[in-house]
N, C-alpha and C positions, 0 to 999 in steps of 0.2 A: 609548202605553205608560202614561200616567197615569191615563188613565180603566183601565186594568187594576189600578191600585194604589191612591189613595189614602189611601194611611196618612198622610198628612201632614195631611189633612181629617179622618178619622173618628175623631181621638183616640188612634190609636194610639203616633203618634212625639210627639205635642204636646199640652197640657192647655186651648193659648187663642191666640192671633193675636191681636197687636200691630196700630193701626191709626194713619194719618196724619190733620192735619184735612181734609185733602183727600178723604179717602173715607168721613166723616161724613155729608157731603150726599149721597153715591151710594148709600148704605148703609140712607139713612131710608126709600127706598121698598121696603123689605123688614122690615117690622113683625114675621115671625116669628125676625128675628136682634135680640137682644137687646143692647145694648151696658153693660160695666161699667167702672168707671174703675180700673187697677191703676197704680201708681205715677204718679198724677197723668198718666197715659195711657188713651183710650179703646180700652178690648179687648171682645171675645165669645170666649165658650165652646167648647170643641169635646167632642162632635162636633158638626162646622159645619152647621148644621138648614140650608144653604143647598145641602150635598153631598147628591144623591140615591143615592148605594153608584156611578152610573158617571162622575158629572161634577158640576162646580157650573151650579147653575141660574142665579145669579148673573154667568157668568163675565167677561160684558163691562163689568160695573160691581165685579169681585172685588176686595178691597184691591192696595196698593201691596204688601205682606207677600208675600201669594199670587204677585201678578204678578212678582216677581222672585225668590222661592224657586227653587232648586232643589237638590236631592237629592243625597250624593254618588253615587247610582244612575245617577242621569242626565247626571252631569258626565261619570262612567266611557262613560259610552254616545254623546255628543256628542264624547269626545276619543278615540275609536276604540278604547278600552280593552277593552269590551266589546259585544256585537253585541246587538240589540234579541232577540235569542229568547233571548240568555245573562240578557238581565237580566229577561225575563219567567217566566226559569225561576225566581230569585232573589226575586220577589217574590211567586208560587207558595208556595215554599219556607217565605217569611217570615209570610203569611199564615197558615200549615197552625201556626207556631210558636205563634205567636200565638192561636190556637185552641186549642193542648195547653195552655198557660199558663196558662188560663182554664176548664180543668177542674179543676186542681189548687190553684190559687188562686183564692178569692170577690174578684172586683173588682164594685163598685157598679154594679147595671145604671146605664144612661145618661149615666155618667159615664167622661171618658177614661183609659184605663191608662197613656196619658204614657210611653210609654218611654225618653224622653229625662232623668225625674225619677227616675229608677229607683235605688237604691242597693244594698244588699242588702237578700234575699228576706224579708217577715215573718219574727216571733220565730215557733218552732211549728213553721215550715216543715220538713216530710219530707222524704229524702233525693231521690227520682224529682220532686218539685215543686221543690226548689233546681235542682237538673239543668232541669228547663223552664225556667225562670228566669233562668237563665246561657245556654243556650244561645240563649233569644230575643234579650238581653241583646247576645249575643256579636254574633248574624247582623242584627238593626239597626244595631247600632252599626258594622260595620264595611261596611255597603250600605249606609247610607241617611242614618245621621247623621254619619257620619264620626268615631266618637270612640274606633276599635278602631285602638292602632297596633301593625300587623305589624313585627315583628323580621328586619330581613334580612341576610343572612350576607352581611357584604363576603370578596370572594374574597380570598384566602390569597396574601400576597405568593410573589412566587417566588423560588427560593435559589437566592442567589447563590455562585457558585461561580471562586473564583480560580484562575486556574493558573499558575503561575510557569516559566519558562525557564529552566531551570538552566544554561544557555548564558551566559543575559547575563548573570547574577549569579553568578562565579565564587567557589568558596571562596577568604578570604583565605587569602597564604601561612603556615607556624606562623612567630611569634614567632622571632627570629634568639637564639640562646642566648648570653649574655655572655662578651665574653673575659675571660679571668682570665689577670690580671700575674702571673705567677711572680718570686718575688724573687729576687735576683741572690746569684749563689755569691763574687764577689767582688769587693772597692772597684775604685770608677771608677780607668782608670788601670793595676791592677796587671794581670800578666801571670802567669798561672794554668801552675803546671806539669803539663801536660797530664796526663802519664805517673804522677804523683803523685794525678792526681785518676780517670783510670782505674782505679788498684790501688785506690782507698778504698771507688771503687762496684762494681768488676768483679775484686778482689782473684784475681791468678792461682793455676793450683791447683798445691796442695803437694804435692811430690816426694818421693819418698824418698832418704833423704839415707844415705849409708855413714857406719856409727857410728867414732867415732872409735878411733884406739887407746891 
């Protein structure tokens, strides 16, 4: 699958490879790979004059960098994610990008377009050339160098729904209404003449009486 790809060698995801002193000595017997010192570290250039477009010619003396790279392309592909035709279709894909990108935009012949350095598109830039740009932008990044993060919709709790027994929780009874003391019609003790107190509330009715003469 790598020798179908290389973009990791020819400049396209990277500007340079970082090297150990350990692969100084392995490195010297290849006088067309040039080494530079970048932050007080020995690096070369890419594209790696050591990749031929299907493989490094170098491979059994390749740095430490090399031999332990790999891609989020090929992480996906080792952890079952994706199957080796799916990710050959993707670097197909990526490559054909990469191609449009560089019609629409002048990159320096023999020097790498670095897509890893990428920021936004030159000042200038046309609308169908930003569109290249972004889209290359988008489908490295999110194959190969791993720096596109997808947005994933966490699924949607579910409702909850109560239902109450209106068995067990019976309404309380109403409130018991207050008794109200009525006051007393007469002192403790005395003896109420009945008949006197019927005529006051239930006064009988009036006869006709023969006038006198």
């Amino acid at each position: 699958m790598c020798e179908a790809c290389g973009l990791c060698c020819n400049g396209t995801l990277y500007n340079y490879v970082t090297t150990v002193p350990e692969d100084v000595a392995k490195l010297q017997k290849y006088p067309q790979l040039v080494l530079k010192v970048r932050n007080e570290q020995e690096t070369f250039d890419e594209p790696c004059v050591l990749h031929d477009g299907r493989g490094c010619t170098a491979y059994v003396d390749r740095p430490a960098t090399c031999s332990q790279y790999l891609c989020k392309l090929l992480r996906s592909v080792g952890r079952g994610e994706l199957t080796e035709g799916e990710a050959l279709l993707i670097i197909k894909e990526a490559r054909a990008l990469v191609e449009n990108v560089q019609e629409y935009i002048a990159f320096e012949p023999g020097l790498p377009i670095a897509v890893s350095t990428w920021d936004d598109p030159p000042e200038g830039t046309d609308e169908e050339a930003r569109l290249a740009w972004e889209r290359t932008v988008y489908h490295l990044g999110k194959y190969f160098l791993g720096t596109v993060r997808e947005e994933v919709e966490l699924p949607k709790e579910p409702e909850v729904r109560v239902v109450v027994d209106a068995t067990a929780y019976p309404e309380p009874p109403p409130p018991a209404r207050p008794r109200v003391e009525r006051a007393g019609l007469f002192a403790a003790g005395e003896k109420p003449d009945w008949r006197e107190v019927a005529s006051q509330h239930h006064p009988p009715p009036s006869r006709p009486g023969r006038p006198r003469p």
